[in-house]
Each structure stands twice: as structure tokens, then as C-alpha cells.
N, C-alpha and C positions, 0 to 999 in steps of 0.2 A: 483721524485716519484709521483704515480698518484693511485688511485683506483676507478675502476669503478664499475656502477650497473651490475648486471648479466647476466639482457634484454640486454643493448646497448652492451657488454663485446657478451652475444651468436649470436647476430644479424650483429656483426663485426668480430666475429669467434677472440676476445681475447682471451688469457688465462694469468694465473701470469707468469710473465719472458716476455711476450708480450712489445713491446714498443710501444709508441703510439706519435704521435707530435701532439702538442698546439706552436702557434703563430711559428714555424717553429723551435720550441726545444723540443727533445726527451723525451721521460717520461717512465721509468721503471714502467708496471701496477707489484704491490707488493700485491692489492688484491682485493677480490672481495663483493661488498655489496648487501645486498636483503633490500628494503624498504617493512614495511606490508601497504598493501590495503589503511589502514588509516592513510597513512604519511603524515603530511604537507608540507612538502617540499620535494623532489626526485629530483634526479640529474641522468646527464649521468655521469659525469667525479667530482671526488674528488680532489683536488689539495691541498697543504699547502696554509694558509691563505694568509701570505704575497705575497706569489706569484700571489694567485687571485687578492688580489688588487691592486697587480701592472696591471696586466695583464687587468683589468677593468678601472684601471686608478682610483680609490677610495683607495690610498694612507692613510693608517692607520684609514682607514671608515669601520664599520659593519653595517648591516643589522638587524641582528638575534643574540642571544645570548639566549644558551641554560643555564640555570641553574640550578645545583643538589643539595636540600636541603638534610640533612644529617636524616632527620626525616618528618615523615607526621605534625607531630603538630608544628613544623618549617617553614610551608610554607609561614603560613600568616605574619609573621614577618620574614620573608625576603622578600615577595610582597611588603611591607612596607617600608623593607630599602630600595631595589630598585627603588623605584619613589619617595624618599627621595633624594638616590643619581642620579638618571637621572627622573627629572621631565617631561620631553618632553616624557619620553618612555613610550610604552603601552606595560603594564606587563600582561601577561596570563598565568592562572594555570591550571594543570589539570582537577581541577574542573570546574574554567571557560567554558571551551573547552565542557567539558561534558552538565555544565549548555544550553550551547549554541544549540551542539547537540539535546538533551535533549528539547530545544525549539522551535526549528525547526519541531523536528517530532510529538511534541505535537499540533503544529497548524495545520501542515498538516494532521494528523490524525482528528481534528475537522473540517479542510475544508470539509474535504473526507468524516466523517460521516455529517457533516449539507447538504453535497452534495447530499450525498446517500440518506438519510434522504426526502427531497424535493422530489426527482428523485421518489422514494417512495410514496410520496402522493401521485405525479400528476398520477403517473402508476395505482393506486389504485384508484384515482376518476372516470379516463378514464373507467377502468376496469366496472368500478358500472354505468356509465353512458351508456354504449354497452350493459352491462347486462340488462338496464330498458327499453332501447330502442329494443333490441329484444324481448323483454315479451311485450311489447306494441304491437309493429308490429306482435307478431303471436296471439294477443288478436287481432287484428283486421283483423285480418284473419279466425277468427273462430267466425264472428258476427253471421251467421244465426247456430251454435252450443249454442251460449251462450243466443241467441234472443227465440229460440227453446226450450228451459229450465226453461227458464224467463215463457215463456206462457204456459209449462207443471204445473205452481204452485211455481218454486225455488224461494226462493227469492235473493236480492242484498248482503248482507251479505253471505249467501250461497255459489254464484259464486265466489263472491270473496275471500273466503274459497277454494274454491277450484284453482282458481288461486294461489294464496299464498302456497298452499300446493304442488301444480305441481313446483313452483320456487325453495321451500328449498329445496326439493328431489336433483334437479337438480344441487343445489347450495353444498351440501353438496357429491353428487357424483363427481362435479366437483374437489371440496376440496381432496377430496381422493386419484383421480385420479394427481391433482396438486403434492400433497407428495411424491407420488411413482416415478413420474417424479424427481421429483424435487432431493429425494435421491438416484435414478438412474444415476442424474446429477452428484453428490456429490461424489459417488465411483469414475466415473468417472474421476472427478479432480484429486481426488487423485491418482488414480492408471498411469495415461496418463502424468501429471503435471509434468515438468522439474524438476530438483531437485538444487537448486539456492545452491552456496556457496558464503560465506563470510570467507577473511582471518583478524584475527588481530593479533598482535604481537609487535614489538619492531625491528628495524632494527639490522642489523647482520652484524660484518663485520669478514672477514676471509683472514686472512695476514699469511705469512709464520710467524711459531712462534707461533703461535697464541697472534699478539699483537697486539695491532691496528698503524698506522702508527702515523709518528711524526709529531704534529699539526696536527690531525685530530681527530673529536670525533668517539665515535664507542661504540653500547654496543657488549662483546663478549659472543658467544654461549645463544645467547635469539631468538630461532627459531619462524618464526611464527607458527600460528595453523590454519586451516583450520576448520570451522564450517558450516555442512551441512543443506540449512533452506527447509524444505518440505512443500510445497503448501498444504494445504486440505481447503476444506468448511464443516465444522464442522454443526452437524446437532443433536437438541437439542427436549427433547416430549416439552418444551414450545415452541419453534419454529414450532414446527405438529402441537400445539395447536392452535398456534396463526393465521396459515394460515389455518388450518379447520374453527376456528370463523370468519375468514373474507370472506373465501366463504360462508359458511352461511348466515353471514351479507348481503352478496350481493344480497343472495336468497331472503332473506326477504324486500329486498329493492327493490327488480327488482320485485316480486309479490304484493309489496301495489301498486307502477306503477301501474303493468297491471289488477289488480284489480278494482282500481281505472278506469281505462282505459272501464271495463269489466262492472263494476256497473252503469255507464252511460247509457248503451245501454236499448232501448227501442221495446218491444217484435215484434211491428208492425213495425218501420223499417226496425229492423231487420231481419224479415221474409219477406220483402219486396222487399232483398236483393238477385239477381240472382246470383250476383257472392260469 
């Protein structure tokens, strides 16, 4: 007797009453099993134990040894007998498993945010560094405007007033215009976004009878479930907030620059200036 998964079973065109040879002897498939998504172990072919070991040559050897505590608050005292009674074995529990899980994606989610994080800064300094260097560069394009203003009576403070005030305009239209982008993007995700499934469940097996075969483990009638996970970029007024203040920020940082830049200049050179 044999049973198989239901991939290698469709993929072979088995069905139950199927026969199927291993090492050159016949096997009656009696039935068929579904592993869920998260199984540790999957197989093509189920076999009776002794005969795997023979057939492997591991003659009254296991590998794996599933065991069912009768109770949740049982677990721990049977993790206990067990590496009492086989010291060499490494015992894992549910919790285990999940602990393990569980810390896996806890690190990877702090990789991802210390990653994103960084990625972040540097995009944001760049950002403010092209922001100062453009207000410079068209402050020094507009020397015989600002030279010519100078020598009307303004003073340094003045222009540089007015610098500062041409940046946050700009810095907070930018900002505005940033959001609307930004949660243009957002619908976007969500509405265009693949829609990602996860199965979990508990493996199935399905034998004429509904029994499981002899020497073979199996739970019956525990189907998996299908859980559908939908992508969105979730968009928050502290997140509007926070990227209006940082254009902002920018503004007023790329206008002391060009300010700075603007408050330098001197009314005779500057009108001295053909280009």
C-alpha cells in the first residue's frame, strides 16, 4: 500500500486503485494527501515505515518522531520526558517552531526598517543638498537684481528676506504637490497590487473509508484555509504632516544658503556685472 501527495498523484495522472512500483514491487495508491504551505516535511510517496527502512537500508532507524500530547499544559512535561528518555534528540514544540518563526521575521522586519531607515536619511540629505545648491546657483544668477536693490537703499537682511521667503513658498508647494503624488501613488498600489495568498492548515489524508492507512500518520478532515494578504501603502495626516514639514524644512534651509549666498554681494560688483 502507498499514498501519495496530490501534486506528484495529478502530475502522474494517479488516482486511488492506481498502482504504482517502488524498487520493482507494485503498490496499491489507497490514497491521497494535501500538505499545507507550512509543512515541514512533504513527500511524493507515503509508504509503511518498515518497509521505508528497509528500502533505505536504515533497518529499525527514524529520523522524525511526531508526538501528540493529550493537553496544551502537557507539553512541557513531555518535552522533558522526552530528552530524559533520548538525550541525543532535539525535541521541538509548537511553540518552538513559532518562537523560531516569530524571530526570523522580527529581525528581518528590523533589517528592513534600519534599512529603510538609512535609505531615508541619505535620500533626505541628498534632497536638501540639491535644494541649497539650486537657490545658490539661481542666487547667483540674479547678482545684478539683487546688486541693483542693494544700491536702490535694501538692506542685507532685507534680501535675504526675501530669498528665504521665495524658498518656503516653493518648499511648501513642493510639499503639497509631493502628497498629492504621493497618494496618487498609494491608490494606485492598492488598486493595480497582485493580491498574494497564504495557505495554512494541517495535512489531510483521504483513504477509502475514510481511515488513514496502516502505519501511517494522518490527521482526517482538517482542510487547509486559504488567506488572502492585499498589498496597500497605507497613508496617514501624520505622514502629510511629516512630509509637509520636511519640505518646509528644505525650504528654509535652501533660503539661509541662498541668502547667505545673496547677503555677500556687493552693489558695485554687482552692477559691474554684464552677464
Amino acid at each position: 500500500m502507498a499514498v501519495l501527495s496530490k501534486s506528484y498523484a495529478k502530475q502522474y495522472k494517479y488516482t486511488v486503485g492506481s498502482t504504482i512500483k517502488i524498487s520493482g514491487k507494485k503498490y496499491v495508491v489507497i490514497g491521497l494527501v494535501t500538505s499545507s504551505a507550512g509543512s515541514t516535511s512533504t513527500s511524493d510517496v507515503y509508504v509503511p515505515l518498515q518497509l521505508a527502512q528497509k528500502l533505505s537500508g536504515n533497518t529499525g532507524k527514524v529520523n522524525e518522531i511526531y508526538v501528540k500530547a493529550a493537553s496544551a499544559n502537557d507539553i512541557a512535561k513531555v518535552k522533558s520526558e522526552i530528552k530524559t528518555a533520548l538525550p541525543k534528540a532535539t525535541v521541538t514544540t509548537a511553540s518552538d517552531l513559532a518562537n523560531q518563526v516569530s524571530g526570523s521575521l522580527k529581525s528581518a522586519s528590523q533589517l528592513a526598517s534600519a534599512l529603510g531607515k538609512w535609505l531615508a536619511i541619505a535620500a533626505l540629505v541628498a534632497a536638501f543638498a540639491v535644494a541649497c545648491l539650486l537657490t545658490v546657483s539661481a542666487v547667483s544668477r540674479r547678482v545684478r537684481e539683487f546688486g541693483t536693490l542693494k544700491a536702490l537703499g535694501w538692506r542685507s537682511r532685507r534680501v535675504v528676506g526675501q530669498v528665504m521667503g521665495e524658498s518656503v513658498v516653493q518648499g511648501v508647494a513642493g510639499g503639497i504637490i509631493g502628497v498629492l503624488i504621493g497618494i496618487a501613488g498609494a491608490l494606485a498600489i492598492a488598486h493595480f497590487s497582485p493580491v498574494l495568498k497564504a495557505t495554512v492548515g494541517q495535512t489531510t489524508v483521504a483513504g477509502p473509508g475514510g481511515q488513514a492507512p496502516p502505519g501511517m500518520a494522518g490527521g482526517l478532515g482538517q482542510a487547509a484555509q486559504t488567506v488572502a494578504v492585499h498589498l496597500t501603502a497605507p497613508v496617514s495626516l501624520q505622514l502629510v504632516a511629516l512630509a509637509v514639514g520636511l519640505a518646509l524644512a528644505g525650504g528654509v534651509l535652501a533660503g539661509a544658503f541662498g541668502g547667505w549666498r545673496a547677503s555677500r554681494l556687493r552693489p558695485a560688483d554687482a552692477l559691474r556685472r554684464v552677464d
